[in-house]
MIVODO-49922 format. One record per residue (C-alpha): residue number from 1; residue in one letter; x, y, z. Coordinates in Angstrom, 2 decimals, decimal comma, padded with zeros to 5 digits. Layout:
BEGIN
GUDREN  nudren  keza       px       py       pz
GUDREN     NUM     a        X        Y        Z
...
//
This chain:
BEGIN
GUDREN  nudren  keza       px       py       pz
GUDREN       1     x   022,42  -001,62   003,29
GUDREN       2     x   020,31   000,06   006,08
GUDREN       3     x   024,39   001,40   007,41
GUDREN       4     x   024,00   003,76   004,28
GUDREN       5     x   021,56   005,58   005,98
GUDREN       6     x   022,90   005,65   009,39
GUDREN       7     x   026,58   006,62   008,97
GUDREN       8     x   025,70   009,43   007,80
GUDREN       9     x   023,56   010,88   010,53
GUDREN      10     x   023,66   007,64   013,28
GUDREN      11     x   021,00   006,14   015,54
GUDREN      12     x   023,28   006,68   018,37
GUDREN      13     x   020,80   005,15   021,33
GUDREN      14     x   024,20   004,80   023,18
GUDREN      15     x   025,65   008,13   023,01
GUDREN      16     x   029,05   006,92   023,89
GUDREN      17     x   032,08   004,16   022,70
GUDREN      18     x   030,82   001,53   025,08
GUDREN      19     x   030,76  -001,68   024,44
GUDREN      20     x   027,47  -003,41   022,89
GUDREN      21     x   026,52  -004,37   026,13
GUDREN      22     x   026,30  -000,71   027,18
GUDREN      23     x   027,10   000,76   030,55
GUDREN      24     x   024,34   000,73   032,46
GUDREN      25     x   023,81   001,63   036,03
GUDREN      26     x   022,07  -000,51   039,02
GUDREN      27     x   019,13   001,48   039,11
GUDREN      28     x   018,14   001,41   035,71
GUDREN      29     x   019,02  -002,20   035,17
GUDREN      30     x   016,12  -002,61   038,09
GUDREN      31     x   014,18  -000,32   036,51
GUDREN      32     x   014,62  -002,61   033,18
GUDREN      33     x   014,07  -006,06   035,19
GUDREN      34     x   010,83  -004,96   036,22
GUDREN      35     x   009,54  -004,82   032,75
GUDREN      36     x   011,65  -008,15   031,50
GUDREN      37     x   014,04  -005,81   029,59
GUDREN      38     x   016,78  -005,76   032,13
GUDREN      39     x   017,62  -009,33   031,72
GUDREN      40     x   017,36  -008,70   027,76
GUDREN      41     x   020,67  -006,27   028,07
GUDREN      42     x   022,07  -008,73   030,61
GUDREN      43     x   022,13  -011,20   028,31
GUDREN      44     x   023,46  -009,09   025,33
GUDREN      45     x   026,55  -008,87   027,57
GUDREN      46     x   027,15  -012,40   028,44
GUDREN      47     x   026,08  -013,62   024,58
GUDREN      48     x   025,73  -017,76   025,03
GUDREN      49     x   024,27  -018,76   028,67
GUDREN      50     x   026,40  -020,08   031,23
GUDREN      51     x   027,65  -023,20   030,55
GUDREN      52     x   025,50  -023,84   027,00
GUDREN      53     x   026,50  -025,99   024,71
GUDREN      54     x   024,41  -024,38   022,43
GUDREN      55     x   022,45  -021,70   021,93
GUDREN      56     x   019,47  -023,06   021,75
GUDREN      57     x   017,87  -021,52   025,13
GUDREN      58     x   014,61  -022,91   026,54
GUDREN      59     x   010,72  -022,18   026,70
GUDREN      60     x   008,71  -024,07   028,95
GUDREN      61     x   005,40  -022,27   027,83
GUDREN      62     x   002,48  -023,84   025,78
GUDREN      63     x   002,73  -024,29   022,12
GUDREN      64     x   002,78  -021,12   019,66
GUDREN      65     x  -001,30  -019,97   019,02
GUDREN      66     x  -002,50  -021,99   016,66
GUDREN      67     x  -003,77  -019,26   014,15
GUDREN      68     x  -001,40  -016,28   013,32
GUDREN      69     x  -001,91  -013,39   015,39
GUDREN      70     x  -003,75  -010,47   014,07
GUDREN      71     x  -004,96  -007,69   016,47
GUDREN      72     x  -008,22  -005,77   016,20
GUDREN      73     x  -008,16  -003,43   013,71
GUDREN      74     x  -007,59   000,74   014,75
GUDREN      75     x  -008,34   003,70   012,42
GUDREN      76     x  -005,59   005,63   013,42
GUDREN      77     x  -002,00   004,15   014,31
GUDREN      78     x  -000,80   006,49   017,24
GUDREN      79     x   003,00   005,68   017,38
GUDREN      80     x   005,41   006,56   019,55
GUDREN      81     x   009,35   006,56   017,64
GUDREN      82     x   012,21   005,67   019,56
GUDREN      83     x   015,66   006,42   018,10
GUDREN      84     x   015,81   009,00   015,17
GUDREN      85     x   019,11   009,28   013,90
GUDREN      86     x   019,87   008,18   010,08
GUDREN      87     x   017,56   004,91   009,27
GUDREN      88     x   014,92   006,54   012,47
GUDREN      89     x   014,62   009,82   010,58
GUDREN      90     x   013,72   007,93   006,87
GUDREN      91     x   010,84   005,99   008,78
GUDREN      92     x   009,45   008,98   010,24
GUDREN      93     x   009,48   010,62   007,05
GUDREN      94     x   007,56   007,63   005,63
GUDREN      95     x   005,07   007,65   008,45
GUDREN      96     x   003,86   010,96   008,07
GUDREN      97     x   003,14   010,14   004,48
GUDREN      98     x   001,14   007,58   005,08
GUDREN      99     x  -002,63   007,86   005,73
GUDREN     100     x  -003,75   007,01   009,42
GUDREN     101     x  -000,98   007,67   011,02
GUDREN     102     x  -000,01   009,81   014,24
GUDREN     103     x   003,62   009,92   015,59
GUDREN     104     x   002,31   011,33   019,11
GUDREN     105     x   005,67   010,84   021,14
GUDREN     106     x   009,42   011,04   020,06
GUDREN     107     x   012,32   009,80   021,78
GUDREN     108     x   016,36   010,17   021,51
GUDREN     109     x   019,08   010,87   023,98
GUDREN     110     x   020,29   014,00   021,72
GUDREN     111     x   017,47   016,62   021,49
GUDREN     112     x   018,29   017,79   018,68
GUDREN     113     x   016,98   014,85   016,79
GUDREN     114     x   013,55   014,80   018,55
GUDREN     115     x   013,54   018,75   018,19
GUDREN     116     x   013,82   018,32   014,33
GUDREN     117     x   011,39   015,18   013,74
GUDREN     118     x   008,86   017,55   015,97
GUDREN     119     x   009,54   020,01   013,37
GUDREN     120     x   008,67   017,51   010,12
GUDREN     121     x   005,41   016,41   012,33
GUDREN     122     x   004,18   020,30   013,10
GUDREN     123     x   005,27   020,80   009,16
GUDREN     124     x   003,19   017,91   007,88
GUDREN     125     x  -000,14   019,29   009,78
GUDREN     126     x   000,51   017,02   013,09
GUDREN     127     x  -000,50   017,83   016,74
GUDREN     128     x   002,97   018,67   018,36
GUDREN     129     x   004,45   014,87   019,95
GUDREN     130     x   005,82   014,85   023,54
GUDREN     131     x   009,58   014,45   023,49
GUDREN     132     x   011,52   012,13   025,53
GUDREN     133     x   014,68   013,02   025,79
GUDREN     134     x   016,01   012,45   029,53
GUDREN     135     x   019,10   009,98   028,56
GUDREN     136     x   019,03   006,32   027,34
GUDREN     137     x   016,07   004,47   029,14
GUDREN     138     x   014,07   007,56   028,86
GUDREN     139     x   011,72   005,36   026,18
GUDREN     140     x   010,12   003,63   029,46
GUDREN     141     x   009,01   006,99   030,86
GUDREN     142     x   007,48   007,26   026,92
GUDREN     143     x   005,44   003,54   026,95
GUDREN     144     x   004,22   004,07   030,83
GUDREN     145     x   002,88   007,83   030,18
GUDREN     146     x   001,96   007,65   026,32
GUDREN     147     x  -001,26   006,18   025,24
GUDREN     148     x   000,04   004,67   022,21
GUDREN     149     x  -000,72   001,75   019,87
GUDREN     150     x   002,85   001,16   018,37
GUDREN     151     x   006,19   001,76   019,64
GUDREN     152     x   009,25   001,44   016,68
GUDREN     153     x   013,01   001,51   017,43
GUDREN     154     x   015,60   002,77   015,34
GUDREN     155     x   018,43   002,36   018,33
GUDREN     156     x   021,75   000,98   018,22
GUDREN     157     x   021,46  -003,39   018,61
GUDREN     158     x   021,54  -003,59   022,02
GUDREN     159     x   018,30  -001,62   023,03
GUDREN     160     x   015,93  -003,53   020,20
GUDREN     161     x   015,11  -005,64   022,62
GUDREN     162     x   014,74  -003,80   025,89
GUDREN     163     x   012,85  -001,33   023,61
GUDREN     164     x   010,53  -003,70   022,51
GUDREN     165     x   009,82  -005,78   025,43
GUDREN     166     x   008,98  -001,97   027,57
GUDREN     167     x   006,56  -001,86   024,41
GUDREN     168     x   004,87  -004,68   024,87
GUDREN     169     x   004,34  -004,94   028,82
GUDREN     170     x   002,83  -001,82   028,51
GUDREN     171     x   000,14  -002,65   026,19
GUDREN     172     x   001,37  -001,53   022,49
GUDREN     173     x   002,58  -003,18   019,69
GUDREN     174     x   006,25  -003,16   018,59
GUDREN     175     x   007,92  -002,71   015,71
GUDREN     176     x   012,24  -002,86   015,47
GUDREN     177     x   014,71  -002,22   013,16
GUDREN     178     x   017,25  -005,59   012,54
GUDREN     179     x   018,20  -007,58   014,06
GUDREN     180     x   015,50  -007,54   016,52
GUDREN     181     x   018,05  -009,20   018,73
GUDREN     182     x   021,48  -011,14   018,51
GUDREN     183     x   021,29  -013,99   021,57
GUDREN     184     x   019,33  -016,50   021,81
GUDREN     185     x   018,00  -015,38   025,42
GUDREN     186     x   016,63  -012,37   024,09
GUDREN     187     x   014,99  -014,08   020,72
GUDREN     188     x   013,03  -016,35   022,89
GUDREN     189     x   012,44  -013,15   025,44
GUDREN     190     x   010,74  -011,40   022,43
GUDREN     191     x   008,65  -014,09   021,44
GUDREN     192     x   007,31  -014,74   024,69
GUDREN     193     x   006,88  -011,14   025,65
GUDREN     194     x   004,63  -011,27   022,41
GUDREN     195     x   002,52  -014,34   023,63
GUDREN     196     x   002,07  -013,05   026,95
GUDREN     197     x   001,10  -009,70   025,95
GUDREN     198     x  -000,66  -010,79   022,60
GUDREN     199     x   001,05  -007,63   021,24
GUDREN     200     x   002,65  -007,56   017,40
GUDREN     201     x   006,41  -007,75   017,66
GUDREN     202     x   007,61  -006,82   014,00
GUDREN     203     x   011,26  -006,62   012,66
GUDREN     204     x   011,48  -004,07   010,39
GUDREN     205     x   013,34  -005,89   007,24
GUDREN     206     x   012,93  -003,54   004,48
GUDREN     207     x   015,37  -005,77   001,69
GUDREN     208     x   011,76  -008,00   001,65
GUDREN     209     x   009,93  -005,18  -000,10
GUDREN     210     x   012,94  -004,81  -002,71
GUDREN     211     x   011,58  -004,79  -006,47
GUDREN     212     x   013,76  -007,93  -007,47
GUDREN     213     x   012,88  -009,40  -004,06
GUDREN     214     x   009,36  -009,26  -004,44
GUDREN     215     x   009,63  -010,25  -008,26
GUDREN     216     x   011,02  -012,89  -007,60
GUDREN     217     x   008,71  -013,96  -004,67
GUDREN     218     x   006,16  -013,69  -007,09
GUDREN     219     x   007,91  -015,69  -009,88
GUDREN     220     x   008,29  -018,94  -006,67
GUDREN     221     x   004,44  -018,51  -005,89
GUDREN     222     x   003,59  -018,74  -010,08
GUDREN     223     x   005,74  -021,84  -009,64
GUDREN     224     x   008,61  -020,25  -012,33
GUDREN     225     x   011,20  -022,15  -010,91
GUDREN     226     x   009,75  -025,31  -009,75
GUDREN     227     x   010,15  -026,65  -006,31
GUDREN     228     x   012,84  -024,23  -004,12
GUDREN     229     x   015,72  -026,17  -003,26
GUDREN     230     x   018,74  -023,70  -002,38
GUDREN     231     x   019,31  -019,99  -001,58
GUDREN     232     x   022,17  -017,53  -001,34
GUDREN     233     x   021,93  -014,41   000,58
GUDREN     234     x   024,41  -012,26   002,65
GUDREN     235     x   025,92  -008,70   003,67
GUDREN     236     x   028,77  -008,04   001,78
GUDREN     237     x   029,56  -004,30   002,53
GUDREN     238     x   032,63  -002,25   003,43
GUDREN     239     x   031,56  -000,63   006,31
GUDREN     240     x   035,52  -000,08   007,67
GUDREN     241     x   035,13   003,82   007,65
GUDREN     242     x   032,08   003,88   009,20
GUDREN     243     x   033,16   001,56   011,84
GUDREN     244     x   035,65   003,75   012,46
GUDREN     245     x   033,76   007,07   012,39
GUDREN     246     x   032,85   009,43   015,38
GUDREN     247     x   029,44   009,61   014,41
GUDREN     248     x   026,63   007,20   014,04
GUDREN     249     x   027,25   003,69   013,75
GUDREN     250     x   030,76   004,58   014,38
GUDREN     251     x   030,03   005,06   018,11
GUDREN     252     x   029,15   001,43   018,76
GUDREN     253     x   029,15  -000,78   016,27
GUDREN     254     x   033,04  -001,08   015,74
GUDREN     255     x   032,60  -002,90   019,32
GUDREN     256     x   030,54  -005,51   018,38
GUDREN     257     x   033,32  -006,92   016,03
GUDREN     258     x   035,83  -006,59   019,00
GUDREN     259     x   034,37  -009,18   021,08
GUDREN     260     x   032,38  -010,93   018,72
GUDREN     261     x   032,82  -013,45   015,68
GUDREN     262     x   029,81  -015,02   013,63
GUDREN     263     x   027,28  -013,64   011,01
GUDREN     264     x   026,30  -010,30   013,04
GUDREN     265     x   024,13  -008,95   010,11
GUDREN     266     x   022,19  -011,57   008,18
GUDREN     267     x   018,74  -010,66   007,63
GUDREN     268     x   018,93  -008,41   004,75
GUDREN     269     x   020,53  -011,47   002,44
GUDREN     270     x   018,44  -014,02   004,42
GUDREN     271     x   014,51  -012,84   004,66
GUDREN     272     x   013,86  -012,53   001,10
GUDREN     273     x   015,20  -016,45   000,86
GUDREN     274     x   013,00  -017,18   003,85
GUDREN     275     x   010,16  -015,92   002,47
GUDREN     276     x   010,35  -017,62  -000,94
GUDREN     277     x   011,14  -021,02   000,97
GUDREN     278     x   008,27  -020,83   003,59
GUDREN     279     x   010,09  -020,92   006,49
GUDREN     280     x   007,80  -020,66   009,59
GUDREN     281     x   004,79  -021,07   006,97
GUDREN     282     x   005,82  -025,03   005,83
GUDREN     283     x   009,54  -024,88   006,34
GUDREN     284     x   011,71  -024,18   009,33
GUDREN     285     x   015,28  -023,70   009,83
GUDREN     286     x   016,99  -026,83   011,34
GUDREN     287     x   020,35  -026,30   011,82
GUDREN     288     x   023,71  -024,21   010,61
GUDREN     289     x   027,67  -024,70   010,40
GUDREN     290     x   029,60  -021,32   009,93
GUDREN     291     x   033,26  -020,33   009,74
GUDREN     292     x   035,10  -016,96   009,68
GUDREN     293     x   038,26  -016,28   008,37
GUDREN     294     x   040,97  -014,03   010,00
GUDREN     295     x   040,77  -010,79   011,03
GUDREN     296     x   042,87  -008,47   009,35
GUDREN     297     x   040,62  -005,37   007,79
GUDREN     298     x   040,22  -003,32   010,95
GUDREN     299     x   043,35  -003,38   011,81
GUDREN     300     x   044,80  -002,44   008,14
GUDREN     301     x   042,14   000,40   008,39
GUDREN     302     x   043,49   001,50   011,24
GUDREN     303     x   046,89   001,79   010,46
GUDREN     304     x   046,43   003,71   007,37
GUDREN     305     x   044,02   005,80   008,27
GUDREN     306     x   045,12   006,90   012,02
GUDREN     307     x   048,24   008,33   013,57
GUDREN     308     x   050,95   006,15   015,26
GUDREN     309     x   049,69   007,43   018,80
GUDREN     310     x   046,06   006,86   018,12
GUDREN     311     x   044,19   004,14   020,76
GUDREN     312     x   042,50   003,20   017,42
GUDREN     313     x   045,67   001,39   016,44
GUDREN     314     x   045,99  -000,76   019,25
GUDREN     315     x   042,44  -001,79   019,50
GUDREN     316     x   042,09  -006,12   018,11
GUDREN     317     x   039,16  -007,76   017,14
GUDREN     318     x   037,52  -011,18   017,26
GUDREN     319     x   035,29  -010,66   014,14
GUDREN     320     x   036,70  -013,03   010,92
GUDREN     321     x   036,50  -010,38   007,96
GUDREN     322     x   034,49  -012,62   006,16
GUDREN     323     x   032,24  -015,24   007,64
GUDREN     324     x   029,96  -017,94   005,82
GUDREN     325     x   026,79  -019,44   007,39
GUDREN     326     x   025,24  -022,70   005,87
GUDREN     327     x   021,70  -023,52   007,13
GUDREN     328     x   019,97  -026,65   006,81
GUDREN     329     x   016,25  -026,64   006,50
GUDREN     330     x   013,64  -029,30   008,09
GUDREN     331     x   012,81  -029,75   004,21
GUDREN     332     x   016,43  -031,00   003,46
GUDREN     333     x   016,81  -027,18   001,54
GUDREN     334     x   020,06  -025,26   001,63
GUDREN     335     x   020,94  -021,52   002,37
GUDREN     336     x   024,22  -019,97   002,13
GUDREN     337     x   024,32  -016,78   004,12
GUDREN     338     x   027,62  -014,69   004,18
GUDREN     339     x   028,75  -011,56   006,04
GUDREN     340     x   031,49  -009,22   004,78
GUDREN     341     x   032,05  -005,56   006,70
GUDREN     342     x   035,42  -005,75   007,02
GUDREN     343     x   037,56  -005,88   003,54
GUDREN     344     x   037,48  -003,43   000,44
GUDREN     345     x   034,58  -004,49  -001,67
GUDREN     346     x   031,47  -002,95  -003,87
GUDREN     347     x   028,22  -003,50  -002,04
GUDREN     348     x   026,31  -007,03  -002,65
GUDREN     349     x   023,40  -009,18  -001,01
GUDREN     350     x   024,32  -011,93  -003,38
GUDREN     351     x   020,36  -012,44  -003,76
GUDREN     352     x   020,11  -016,44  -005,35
GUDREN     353     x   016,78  -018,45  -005,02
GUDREN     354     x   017,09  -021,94  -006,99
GUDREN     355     x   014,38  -024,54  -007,78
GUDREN     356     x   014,34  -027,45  -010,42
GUDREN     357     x   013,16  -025,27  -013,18
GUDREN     358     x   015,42  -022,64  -012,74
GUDREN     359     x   016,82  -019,45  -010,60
GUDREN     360     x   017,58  -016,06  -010,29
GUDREN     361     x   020,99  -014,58  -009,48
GUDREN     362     x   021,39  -011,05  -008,05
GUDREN     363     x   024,43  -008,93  -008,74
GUDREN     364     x   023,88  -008,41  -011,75
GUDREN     365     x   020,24  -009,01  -011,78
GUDREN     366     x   019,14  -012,30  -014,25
GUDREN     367     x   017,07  -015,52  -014,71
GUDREN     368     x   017,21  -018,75  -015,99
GUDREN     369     x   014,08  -020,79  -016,36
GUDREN     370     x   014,53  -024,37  -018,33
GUDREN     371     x   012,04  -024,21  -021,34
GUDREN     372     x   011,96  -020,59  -021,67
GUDREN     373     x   015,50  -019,11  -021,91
GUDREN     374     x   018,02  -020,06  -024,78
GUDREN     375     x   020,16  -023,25  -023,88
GUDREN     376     x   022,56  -022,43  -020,95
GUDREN     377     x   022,12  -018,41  -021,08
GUDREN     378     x   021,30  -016,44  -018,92
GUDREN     379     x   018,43  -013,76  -019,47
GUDREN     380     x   018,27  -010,67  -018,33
GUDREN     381     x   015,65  -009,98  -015,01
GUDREN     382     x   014,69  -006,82  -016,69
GUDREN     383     x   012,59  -008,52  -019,05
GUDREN     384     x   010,19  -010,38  -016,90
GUDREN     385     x   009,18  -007,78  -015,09
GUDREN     386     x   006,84  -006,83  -017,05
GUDREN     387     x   005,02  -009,86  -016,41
GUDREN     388     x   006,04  -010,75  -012,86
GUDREN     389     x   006,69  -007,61  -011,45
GUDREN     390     x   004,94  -007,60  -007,75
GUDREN     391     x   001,68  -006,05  -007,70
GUDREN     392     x   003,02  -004,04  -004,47
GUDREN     393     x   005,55  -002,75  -006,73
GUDREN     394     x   003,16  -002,27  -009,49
GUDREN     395     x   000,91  -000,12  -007,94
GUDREN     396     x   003,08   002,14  -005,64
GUDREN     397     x   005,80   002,33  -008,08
GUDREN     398     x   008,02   005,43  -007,27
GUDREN     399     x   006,00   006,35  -003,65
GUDREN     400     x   009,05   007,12  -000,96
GUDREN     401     x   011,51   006,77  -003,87
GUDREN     402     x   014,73   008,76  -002,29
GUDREN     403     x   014,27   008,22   000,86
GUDREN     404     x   017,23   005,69   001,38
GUDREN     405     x   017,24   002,45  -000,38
GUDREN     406     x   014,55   003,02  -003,31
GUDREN     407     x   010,89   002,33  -002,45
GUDREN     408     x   011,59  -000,52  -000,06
GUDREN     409     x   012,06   001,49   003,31
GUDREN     410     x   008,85   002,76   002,46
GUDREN     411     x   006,59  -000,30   001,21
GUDREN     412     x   007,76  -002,00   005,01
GUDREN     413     x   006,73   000,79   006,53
GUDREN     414     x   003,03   001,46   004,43
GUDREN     415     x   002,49  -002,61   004,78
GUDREN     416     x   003,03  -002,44   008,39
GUDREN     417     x   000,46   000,37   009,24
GUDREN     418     x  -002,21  -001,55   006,30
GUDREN     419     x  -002,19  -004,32   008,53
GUDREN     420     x  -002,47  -002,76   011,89
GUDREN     421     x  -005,36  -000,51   010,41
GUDREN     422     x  -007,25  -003,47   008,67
GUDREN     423     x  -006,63  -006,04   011,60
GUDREN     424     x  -004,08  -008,25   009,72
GUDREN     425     x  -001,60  -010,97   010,89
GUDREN     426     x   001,86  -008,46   009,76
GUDREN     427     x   004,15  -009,28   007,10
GUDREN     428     x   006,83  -010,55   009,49
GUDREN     429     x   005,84  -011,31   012,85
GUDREN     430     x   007,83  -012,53   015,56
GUDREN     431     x   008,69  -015,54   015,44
GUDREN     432     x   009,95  -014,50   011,84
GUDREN     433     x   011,79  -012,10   013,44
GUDREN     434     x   013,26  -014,50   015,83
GUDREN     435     x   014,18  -017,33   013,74
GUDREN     436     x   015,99  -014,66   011,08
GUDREN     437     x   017,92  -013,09   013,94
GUDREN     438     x   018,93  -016,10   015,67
GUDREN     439     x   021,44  -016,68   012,95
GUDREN     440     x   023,87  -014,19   015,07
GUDREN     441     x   023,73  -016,69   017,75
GUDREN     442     x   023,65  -020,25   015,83
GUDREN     443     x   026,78  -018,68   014,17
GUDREN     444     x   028,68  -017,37   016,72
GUDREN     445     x   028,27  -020,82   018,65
GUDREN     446     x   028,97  -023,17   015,80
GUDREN     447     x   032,56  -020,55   015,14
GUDREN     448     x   033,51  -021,13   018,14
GUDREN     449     x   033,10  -024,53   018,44
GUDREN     450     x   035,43  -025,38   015,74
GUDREN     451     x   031,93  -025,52   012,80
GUDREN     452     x   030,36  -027,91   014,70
GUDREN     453     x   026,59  -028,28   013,80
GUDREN     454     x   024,07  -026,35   015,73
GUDREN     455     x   020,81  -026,48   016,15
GUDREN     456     x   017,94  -023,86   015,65
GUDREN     457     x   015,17  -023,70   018,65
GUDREN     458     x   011,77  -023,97   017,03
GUDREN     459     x   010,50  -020,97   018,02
GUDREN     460     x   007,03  -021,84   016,17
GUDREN     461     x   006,51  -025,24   018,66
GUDREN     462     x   005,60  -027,32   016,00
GUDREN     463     x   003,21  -024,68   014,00
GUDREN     464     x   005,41  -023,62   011,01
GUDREN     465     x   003,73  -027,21   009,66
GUDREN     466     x   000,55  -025,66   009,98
GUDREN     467     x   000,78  -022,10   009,43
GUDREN     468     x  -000,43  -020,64   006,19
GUDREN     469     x   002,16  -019,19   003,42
GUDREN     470     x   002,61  -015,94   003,04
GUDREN     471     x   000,19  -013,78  -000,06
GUDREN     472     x   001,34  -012,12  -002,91
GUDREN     473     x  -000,40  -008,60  -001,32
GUDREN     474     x  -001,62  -005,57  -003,04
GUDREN     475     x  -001,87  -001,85  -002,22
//
């Protein structure tokens, strides 16, 4: 999905072919600790904590606030834009199209990239933003010196967090790209960064602000398919050559599926499903099994497509080519999440929400609702849309069309700035953000332990009973 974008141009936070936990010198890391963010890379490189069982982690805090967070409302957005290589470019794009914004500070370890999105802000009839540009921590320099209301990261995985929490102890909001993290440590870390700071902590998940996505979001909330009772989802995407690329995602995502195996990419199939079943808003998720199969399409790749002396040939990796997540919700609902990277395939999300009165079924797009479409056939989605085509979608219909992925990229982006401006809880917030990401770590855990059951933290305390479902919105 989202990889489209940044093969072809990378968000290479990084720089290098490190591993995901990223070399990072002693200084730095103490630089990092002081803000809370250098234990969030420490424990991207251990994954699980010492000695867990599970990955549940701990919070010892007082329970989630009881009304959603929304902060005061600004007139003018002042953001500061950490990472702009493929996806980071397409959301600075957006920004300067969108009313109320100003990207005042721009940060990337290559120049060049911050050189060119200064270009697009002078060009659009922006003040010139400082650049930050001094290596790979070089964003903390950005959130102590900028005065700044949002900070959004577009980095490789393992600086969403660090990014983020620098963010928020500094006194801005913080928007991230997904996951917003992939251990358990660093899910709770975000949400209680967020508490503490009483700062917006926002994963960026554009697939929720797809046109069939939203359609059908509005179809569940105009009851169309009676009570939601089961969901399919996933990632199903052959990413092999850009794995294996020297550019973008190439330069450090390859080494995530070397040491680890689970669903490492789930939102995209998953938030829609969450959405439509109220999880954190009435529903939460309770706990997963997941099992991957062996690992054989790297390798394959590899041979075929590299020379018999190449280190590429003799690298291994832990990552099942296909792995399948079932989640259990407090409700008693079921979700099927898969991921797929690794194996020659056309592109899917799978995309199925079910109730008792019917269901939709992406890939090809159609419905099914008992009552209205002939006996046992299906009908195509194309012709509801007229009538239940999101009013988002409705009214902004074509606005950041080619600019990667449709109009979605561009609908998360607009939503998130009309809520900071008007002083609204966001879309997603973070323990959305949290609970969608922590599939990397459920899975990985429950793999490893032979499918065992494992349990999902409630990262809501109790307040996902409480909390009020999410609108059908408007421009």
């Amino acid at each position: 999905m989202r990889d489209e974008m940044r093969g072809e141009m990378g968000d290479e936070k990084t720089g290098g072919r490190g591993s995901p936990s990223a070399a990072v010198d002693r200084r730095t890391l103490l630089k990092l600790g002081a803000l809370g963010a250098g234990a969030a890379i420490l424990s991207g490189c251990r994954g699980r904590g010492d000695g867990e069982s599970t990955p549940q982690g701990s919070y010892d805090g007082d329970p989630a606030p009881e009304a959603l967070f929304a902060a005061p409302p600004m007139e003018t957005v002042r953001i500061g834009f950490v990472g702009i290589g493929g996806m980071g470019s397409v959301h600075v794009r957006n920004l300067l199209d969108i009313e109320g914004v100003e990207l005042t500070a721009l940060c990337d370890i290559r120049p060049e990239h911050a050189e060119r999105a200064r270009d697009w802000v002078v060009e659009a009839g922006g003040l010139e933003p400082t650049l930050y540009t001094r290596g790979e921590t070089d964003f903390i320099r950005m959130c102590e010196a900028e005065d700044l209301d949002l900070v959004y990261t577009a980095t490789p995985w393992q600086w969403h967090v660090p990014v983020c929490v620098a963010a928020m102890e500094h006194g801005k909001h913080a928007a991230t790209e997904v996951p917003a993290a992939y251990t358990m440590e660093d899910c709770w870390r975000l949400v209680e960064t967020a508490e503490n700071t009483a700062r917006h902590c926002v994963m960026m998940e554009n697939v929720n602000y797809g046109r069939w996505e939203m359609m059908v979001f509005h179809m569940v909330r105009r009851g169309l398919f009676g009570e939601i009772l089961h969901g399919e989802g996933g990632y199903l995407h052959d990413l092999r050559a850009i794995k294996f690329a020297d550019t973008g995602e190439g330069l450090w995502r390859r080494e995530h599926s070397k040491t680890r195996n689970g669903n490492l990419y789930p939102t995209h199939g998953l938030g829609p499903i969450a959405n439509c079943m109220d999880i954190n808003r009435g529903d939460r998720f309770d706990y997963a099994v997941s099992m991957s199969g062996p690992s054989r399409g790297l390798q394959d790749f590899a041979r075929e497509h590299f020379p018999e002396d190449a280190p590429e040939r003799r690298e291994t990796f832990a990552l099942g080519d296909v792995n399948v997540t079932l989640i259990k919700t407090a409700l008693g609902r079921t979700i099927y999440v898969s991921h797929d990277t690794n194996l020659p395939r056309p592109y899917s999300r799978i995309h199925l929400v079910q109730g008792t009165r019917g269901l939709f079924q992406g890939y090809p797009e159609r419905v099914y609702i008992e009552g209205r479409s002939e006996g046992h056939r299906w009908d195509a989605a194309e012709d509801y849309l007229e009538e239940f085509e999101h009013p988002l979608w409705r009214e902004m219909a074509g606005v950041g069309e080619g600019r990667g992925h449709g109009s979605m990229d561009y609908l998360e982006d607009y939503r998130l700035i009309k809520c900071l401006r008007e002083g609204l809880p966001t879309d997603m917030n973070v323990y959305d953000g949290a609970a969608l990401s922590a599939v990397c770590a459920v899975s990985e855990s429950s793999v490893a332990d032979r499918s065992r059951p494992v349990d999902f933290p409630d990262f809501t305390r109790g307040r996902w009973e409480t909390w009020p479902q999410l609108d059908v919105v408007e421009a």
